[in-house]
BAKOL-694026 format. One record per residue (C-alpha): residue in one letter; y, x, z. Coordinates in steps of 0.05 Angstrom, whole numbers, padded with zeros to 5 digits, always signed. Example, Ala and Ser with C-alpha at 12.3 -4.5 7.8 and 13.67 -1.06 7.14 Angstrom:
2
A-00090+00246+00156S-00021+00273+00143
//
This chain:
334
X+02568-01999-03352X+02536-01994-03274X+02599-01972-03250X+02642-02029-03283X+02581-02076-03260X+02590-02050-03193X+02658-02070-03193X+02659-02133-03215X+02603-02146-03151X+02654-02120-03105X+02715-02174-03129X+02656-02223-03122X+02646-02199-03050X+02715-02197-03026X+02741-02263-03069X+02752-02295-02999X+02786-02233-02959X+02834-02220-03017X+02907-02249-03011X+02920-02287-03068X+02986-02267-03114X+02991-02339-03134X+03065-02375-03138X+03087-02448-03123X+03144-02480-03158X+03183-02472-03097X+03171-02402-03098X+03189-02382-03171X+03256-02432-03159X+03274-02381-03107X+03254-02332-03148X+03289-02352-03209X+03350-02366-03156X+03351-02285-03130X+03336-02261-03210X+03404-02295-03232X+03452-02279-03181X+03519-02264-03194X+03530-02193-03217X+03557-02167-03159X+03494-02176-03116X+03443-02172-03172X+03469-02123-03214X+03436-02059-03215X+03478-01998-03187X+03507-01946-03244X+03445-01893-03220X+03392-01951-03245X+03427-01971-03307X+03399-01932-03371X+03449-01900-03416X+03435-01914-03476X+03426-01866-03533X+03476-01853-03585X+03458-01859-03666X+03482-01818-03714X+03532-01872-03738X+03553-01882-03670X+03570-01808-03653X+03607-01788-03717X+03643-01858-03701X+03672-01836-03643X+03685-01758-03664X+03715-01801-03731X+03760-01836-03700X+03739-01889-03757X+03720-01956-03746X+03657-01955-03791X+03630-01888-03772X+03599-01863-03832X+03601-01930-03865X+03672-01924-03850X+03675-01868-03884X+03641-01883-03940X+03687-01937-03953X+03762-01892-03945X+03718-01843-03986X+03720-01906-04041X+03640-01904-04040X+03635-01969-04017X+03678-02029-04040X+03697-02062-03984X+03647-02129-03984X+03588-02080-03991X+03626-02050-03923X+03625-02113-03892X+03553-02122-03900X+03533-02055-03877X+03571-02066-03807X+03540-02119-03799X+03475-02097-03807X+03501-02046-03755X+03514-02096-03711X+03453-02133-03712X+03416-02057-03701X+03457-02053-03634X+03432-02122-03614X+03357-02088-03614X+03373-02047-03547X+03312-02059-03504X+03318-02110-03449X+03302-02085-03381X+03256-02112-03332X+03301-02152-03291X+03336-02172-03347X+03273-02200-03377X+03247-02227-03313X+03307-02265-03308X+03293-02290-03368X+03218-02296-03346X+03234-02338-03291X+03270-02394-03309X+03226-02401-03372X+03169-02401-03317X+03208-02471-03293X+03216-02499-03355X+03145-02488-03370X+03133-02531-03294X+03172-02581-03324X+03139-02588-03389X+03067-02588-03371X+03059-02630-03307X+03073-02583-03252X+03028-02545-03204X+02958-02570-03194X+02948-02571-03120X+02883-02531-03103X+02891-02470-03071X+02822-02446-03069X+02818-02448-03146X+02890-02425-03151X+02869-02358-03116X+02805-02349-03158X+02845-02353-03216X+02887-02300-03191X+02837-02251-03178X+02810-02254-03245X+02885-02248-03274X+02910-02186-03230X+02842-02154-03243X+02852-02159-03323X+02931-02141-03313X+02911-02078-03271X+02877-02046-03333X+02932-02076-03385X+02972-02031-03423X+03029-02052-03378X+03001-02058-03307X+03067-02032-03271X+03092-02101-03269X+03081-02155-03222X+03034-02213-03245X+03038-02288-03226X+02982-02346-03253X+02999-02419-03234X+02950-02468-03255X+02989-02534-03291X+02972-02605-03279X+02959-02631-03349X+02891-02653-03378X+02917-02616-03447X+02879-02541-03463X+02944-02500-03452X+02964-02436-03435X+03029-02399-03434X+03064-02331-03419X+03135-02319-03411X+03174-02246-03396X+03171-02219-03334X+03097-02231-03317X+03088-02305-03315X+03020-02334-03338X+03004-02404-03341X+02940-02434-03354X+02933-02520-03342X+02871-02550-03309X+02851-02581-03371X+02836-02505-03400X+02793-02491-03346X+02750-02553-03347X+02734-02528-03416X+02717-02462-03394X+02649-02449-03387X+02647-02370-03357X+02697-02327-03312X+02686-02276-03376X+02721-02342-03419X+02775-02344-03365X+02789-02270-03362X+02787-02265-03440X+02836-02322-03431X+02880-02298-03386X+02880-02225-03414X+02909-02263-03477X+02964-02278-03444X+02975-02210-03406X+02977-02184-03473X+03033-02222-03490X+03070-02201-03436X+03047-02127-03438X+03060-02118-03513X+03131-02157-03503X+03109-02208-03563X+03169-02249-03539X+03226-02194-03522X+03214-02178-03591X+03228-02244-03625X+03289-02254-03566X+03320-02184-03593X+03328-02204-03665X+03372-02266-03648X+03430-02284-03670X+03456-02303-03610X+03458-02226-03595X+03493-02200-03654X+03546-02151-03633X+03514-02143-03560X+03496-02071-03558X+03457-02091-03487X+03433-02154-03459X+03441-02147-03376X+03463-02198-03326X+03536-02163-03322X+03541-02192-03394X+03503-02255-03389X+03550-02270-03319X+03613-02263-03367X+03582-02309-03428X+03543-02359-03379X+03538-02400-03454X+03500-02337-03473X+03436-02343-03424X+03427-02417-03440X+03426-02404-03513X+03375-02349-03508X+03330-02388-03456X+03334-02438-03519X+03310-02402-03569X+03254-02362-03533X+03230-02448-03509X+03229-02461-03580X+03189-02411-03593X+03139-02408-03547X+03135-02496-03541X+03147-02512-03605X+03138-02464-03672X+03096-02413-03646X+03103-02335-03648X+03087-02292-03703X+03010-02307-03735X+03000-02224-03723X+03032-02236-03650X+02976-02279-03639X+02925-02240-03670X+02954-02174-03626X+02944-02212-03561X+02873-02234-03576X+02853-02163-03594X+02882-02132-03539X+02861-02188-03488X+02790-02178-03509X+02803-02105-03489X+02836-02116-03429X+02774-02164-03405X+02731-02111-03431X+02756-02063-03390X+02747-02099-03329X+02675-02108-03341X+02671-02179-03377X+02623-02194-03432X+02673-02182-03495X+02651-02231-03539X+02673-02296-03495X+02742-02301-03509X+02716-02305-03589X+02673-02356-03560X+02722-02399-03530X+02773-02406-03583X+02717-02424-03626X+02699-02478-03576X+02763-02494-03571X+02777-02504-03651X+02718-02547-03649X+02739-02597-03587X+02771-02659-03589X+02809-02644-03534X+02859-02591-03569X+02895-02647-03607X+02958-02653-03574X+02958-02583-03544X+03004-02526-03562X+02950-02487-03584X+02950-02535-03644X+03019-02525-03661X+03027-02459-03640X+02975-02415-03654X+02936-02396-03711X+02873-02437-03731X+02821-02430-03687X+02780-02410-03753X+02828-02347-03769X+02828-02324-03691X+02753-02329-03690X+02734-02285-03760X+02788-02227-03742X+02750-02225-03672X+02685-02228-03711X+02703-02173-03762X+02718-02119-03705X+02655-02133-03654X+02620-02091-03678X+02660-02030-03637X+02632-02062-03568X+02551-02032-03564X+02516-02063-03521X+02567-02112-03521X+02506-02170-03488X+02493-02124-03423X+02574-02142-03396X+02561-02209-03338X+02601-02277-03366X+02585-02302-03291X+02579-02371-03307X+02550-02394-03241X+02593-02363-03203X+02649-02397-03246X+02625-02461-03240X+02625-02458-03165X+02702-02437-03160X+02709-02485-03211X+02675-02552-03172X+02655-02576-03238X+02638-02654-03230X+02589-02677-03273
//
């Protein structure tokens, strides 16, 4: 508990001396530009790319000579009749279409969902000094993350609404009108750790790799999305409806609250604040018309799932919530 206290002192100290992380929009544009290069400059040489593993089904396929594999040969074998055939290859398909998406793939897909996200929600809010505070709370949170191989990048967006977003790739978004409700850097790094979680935990890889748009494709890369350019814009479609309009998975939610509050613990935060906030923020007037509303869970169900699981942080009240020093990055007006 000293040690972590220790820490958090010594962030405090060099807050100034530390180079922020942060991104413009010009930056992720260029970004976002380099990510979806044509293949022959992005694509990844035959040493990087992963070979995938063979099934069963697959391998007795190809020994076969069949075009079921063992569903085909169920089916010359007269086990099958040939609709219930047709089903089961496609459900073979569809398993093929669960590859794992690798990390440029999905920060391609990261990126320009980062720009749509810019466009959406106001653009960047100017205000550099804030912008970097914010980063130092969000790299310190992503450093102890399940995933903290990754690059991180937190933009602040210039709408009055309490949002906050994560895309693939390591984009986090949080909007000025989040903060101003904020009341503690332990609220802002329980926030924030949120949406690391997301991204650590792949919450939206996993709804992107049971679409139908990738039925049939045994690997999403940028080899295959160069030859189906229709195929990127569809899947950068359905990921935005997701995320901006119905919402991810109620348990999704629920998995990124528990294992933000972890994350912030981690780093030395007070774990109870991120409960704290989202009931605050169930309570204010101001989350009408955010995505939260639409998006998320009730505020009511987030809250009593925290609630029923405190109890495994002792001594839970000795972690800082550093409000003053919040309020000063902050320049609260009141």
């Amino acid at each position: 508990m000293k040690t972590k206290f220790i820490i958090l002192c010594f962030l405090g100290a060099l807050f100034w001396a530390i180079p922020s992380h942060s991104f413009n929009f010009g930056n992720i544009l260029k970004e976002v530009e380099k990510s979806t290069r044509p293949p022959e400059k992005a694509q990844p040489s035959k040493e990087e790319e992963p070979k995938p593993t063979q099934s069963p089904a697959q391998s007795s396929q190809q020994s076969s000579g069949q075009s079921g594999g063992l569903i085909g040969l169920g089916d010359s074998l007269g086990i099958f009749d040939k609709k219930t055939s047709k089903i089961l290859q496609q459900s073979v398909n569809t398993l093929k279409s669960l590859q794992p998406i690798a990390y440029e793939e999905e920060k391609a897909i990261g990126g320009r969902l980062a720009v749509e996200v810019f466009n959406r929600y106001g653009g960047a809010y100017e205000d550099p000094e804030l912008l970097s505070y914010i980063n130092l709370v969000g790299q310190a949170v992503a450093d102890v993350s399940s995933r903290s191989d990754i690059d991180y990048h937190f933009a602040i967006l210039n709408t009055e609404f309490p949002n906050a977003f994560a895309t693939p790739g390591g984009y986090v978004f949080v909007s000025i009108g989040l903060l101003r409700m904020i009341e503690n850097e332990a609220e802002l790094a329980g926030v924030l750790a949120h949406e690391v979680a997301h991204i650590a935990r792949k919450h939206a890889l996993q709804t992107l790799e049971r679409s139908r748009s990738l039925q049939g494709v045994s690997s999403l890369t940028l080899t295959v999305m160069d030859k189906d350019p229709g195929l990127f814009d569809k899947l950068i479609d359905e990921v935005s409806n997701v995320l901006f309009t119905k919402g991810l998975d109620k348990n999704l939610e629920f998995e990124a609250d528990k294992y933000g509050r972890e994350f912030a613990y981690r780093t030395g935060y007070y774990p109870g604040a991120l409960k704290r906030f989202i009931q605050k923020l169930g309570a204010s007037k101001k989350n009408q018309g955010s995505i939260f509303s639409s998006t998320h869970p009730t505020s009511k169900e987030r809250y009593s799932l925290l609630q029923k699981s405190s109890s495994r942080y002792k001594k839970a009240s000795r972690y800082p919530t550093l409000g003053k020093r919040y309020e000063v990055a902050i320049k609260r007006q009141n």
